[in-house]
N, C-alpha and C positions, 0 to 999 in steps of 0.2 A: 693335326694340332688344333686346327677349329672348332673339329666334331669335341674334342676333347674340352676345350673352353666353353662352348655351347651346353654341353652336358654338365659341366659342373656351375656354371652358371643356372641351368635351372635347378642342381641338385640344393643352391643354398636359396634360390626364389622357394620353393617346396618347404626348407625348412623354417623360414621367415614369416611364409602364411600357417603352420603348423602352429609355432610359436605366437604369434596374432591370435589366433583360435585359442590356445591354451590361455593364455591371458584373459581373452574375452567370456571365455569359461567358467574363469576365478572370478571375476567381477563380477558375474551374476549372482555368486553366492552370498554375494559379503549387505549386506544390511544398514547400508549408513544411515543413519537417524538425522546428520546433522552436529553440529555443535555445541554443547548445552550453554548455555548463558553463565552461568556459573565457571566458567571452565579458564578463564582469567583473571578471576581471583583464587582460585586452586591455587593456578603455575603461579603467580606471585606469592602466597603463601609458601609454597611448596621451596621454591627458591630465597627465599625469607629464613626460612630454615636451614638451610643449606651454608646461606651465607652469614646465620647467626647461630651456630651450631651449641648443644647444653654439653659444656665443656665439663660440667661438673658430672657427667655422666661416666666419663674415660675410667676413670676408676675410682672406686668409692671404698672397698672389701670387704662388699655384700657378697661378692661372688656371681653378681646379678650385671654385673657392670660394662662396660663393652670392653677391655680385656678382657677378661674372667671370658666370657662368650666368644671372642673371636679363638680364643688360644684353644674353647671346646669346639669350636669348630673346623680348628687346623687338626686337633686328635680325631676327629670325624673322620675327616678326607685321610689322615695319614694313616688309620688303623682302616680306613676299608681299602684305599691302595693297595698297603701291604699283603692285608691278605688275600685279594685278588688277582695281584700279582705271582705270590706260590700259585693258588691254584690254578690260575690260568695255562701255568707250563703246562702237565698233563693236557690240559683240553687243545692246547696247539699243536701237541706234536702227533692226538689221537686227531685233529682236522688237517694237518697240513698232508698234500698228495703227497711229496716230494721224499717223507717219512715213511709212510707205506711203501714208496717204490723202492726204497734205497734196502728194508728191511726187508723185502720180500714178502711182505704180505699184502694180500689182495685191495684194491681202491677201495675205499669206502668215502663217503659223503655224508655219515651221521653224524660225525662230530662238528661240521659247519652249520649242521641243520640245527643242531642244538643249541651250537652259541647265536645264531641267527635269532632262534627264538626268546634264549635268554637276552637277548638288547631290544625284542619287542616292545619290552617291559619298560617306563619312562623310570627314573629314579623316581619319581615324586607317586608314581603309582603302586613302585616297590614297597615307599617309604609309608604311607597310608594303610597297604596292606600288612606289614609287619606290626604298624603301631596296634594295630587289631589283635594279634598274634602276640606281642609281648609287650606292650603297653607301652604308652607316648615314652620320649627321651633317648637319649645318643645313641642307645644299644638299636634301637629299631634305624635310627640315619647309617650307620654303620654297616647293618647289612644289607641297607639299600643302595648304598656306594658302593657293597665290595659286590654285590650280585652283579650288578649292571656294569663295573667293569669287570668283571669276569668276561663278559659278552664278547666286552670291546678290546680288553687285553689279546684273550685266544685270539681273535681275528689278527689281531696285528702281531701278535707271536707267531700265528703259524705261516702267515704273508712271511715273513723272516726266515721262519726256517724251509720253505718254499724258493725264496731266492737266494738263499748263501750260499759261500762259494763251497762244492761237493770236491778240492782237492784235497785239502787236508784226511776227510773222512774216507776217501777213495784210495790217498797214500797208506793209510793202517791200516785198511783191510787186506789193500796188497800185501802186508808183511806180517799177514795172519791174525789180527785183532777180530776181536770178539764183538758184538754187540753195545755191551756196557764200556769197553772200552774205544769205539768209538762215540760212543752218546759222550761221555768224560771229559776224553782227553780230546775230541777236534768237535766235535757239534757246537757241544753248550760254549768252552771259551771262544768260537768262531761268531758266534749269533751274540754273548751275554751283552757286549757294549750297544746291541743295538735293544735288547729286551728291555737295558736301565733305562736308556732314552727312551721308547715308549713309557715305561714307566715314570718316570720325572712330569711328560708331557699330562698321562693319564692321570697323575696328582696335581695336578693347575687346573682340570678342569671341574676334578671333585671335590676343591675348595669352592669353587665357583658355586657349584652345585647343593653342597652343606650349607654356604652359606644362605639357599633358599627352604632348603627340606626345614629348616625352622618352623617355617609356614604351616605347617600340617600337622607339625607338632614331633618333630624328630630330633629336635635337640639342634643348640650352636643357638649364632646370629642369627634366625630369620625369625624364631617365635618374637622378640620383642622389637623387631621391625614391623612385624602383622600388627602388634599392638598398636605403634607407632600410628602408623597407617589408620588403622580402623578411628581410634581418637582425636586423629587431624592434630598430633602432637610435633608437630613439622621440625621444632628445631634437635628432638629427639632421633627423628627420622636420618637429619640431616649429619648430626655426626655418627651415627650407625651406618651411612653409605659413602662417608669421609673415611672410617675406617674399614669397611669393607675393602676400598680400592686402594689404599693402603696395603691390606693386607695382601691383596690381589697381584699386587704391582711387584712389590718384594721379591713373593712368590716367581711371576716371572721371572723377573730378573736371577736370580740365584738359581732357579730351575736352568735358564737358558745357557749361565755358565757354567752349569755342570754340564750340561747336552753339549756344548761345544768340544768341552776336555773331552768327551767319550767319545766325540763324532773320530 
């Protein structure tokens, strides 16, 4: 019992000095310059705006206005969702092991290798690269929300169909079911409440996300935040990030109680 305390007592000394090193690591790389002088009249500005926000911005029907732009940026995240979602099913059930054993076909490892690499990808590195390929605006934010979770769906689709429960699918076969009839009638409705839940989660975070691909020129809220921003237009800024967490929060919320009814 001692030898056992002694040993585990140096196994987390080992990981503490590990951990010390790793930190000590990071610190070397980082570049502090210091604090600009300037840098307290920013954040008073900054907050100046915040808490004087240009109300007359909310909506105008230029189409330019912060509705008009949050509501293209809820279409952003909800059309690249969507379609990330379809596709993703095929790529989870060609990654998950549990699939291959059940069907009798040999292991393979290329369909994680591939969603692995497709989430290499950053949305915002997606989204640059499309704007080149089909020109600035929603159509290019859209396929760089639906690519990148395509990545992150499969992963978490096929973790799913990797752990669910194999009686349903193992009762039809006993009673001479086919393939497609167990894909039908016990896979998919066994897994689908927990594929929506992923999917509900994976749209909260590619609101989050739309709402920065503006930036770059992807279409939604973030192009006339950049603007915001670059003009030191603070109180523009400031109801632009009033309504983004707004819009964020909602979001949540109404996400969270649909994921509970599914849980």
């Amino acid at each position: 019992m001692k030898k056992a305390t002694t040993k585990t007592q140096l196994n987390w000394f080992i990981t503490i000095i590990i951990l010390l090193l790793i930190y000590w690591f990071s610190f070397q790389g980082i570049n502090f310059s210091g604090i600009k002088d300037s840098a307290g009249q920013v954040l008073q500005a900054i907050i100046h705006g915040i808490v004087h926000p240009e109300w007359k911005y909310v909506y105008d029907g230029s189409g330019e206005d912060l509705v008009s732009l949050l509501i293209q940026t809820l279409a952003i995240a909800f059309l690249g969702t969507f379609i990330s979602a379809l596709l993703s099913v095929p790529f989870a059930f060609w990654a998950a092991r549990s699939n291959h054993e059940l069907a009798g076909h040999p292991r393979s490892n290329s369909g994680k290798i591939i969603l692995t690499v497709v989430r290499t990808f950053p949305e915002i590195v997606l989204a640059i690269m499309f704007i080149k390929a089909v020109g600035p605006g929603s159509f290019a934010g859209v396929l760089a929300v639906s690519i990148h979770s395509i990545g992150m769906l499969g992963k978490l689709f096929s973790e799913a169909i990797e752990n669910m429960d194999q009686r349903a699918n193992e009762a039809l076969v006993s009673v001479g079911g086919n393939s497609l009839q167990v894909l039908f009638l016990a896979t998919l409705p066994t897994i689908m409440p927990e594929f929506l839940s992923y999917t509900l989660y994976r749209f909260e975070i590619a609101v989050r996300s739309a709402s920065i691909l503006g930036m770059v020129g992807a279409g939604g809220i973030g192009t006339p935040l950049l603007f915001a921003i670059q003009t030191r237009n603070w109180s523009r800024m400031g109801i632009i990030l009033i309504g983004i967490i707004i819009m964020v929060t909602l979001i949540d919320w109404f996400s969270g109680i649909l994921r509970k009814k599914l849980a």
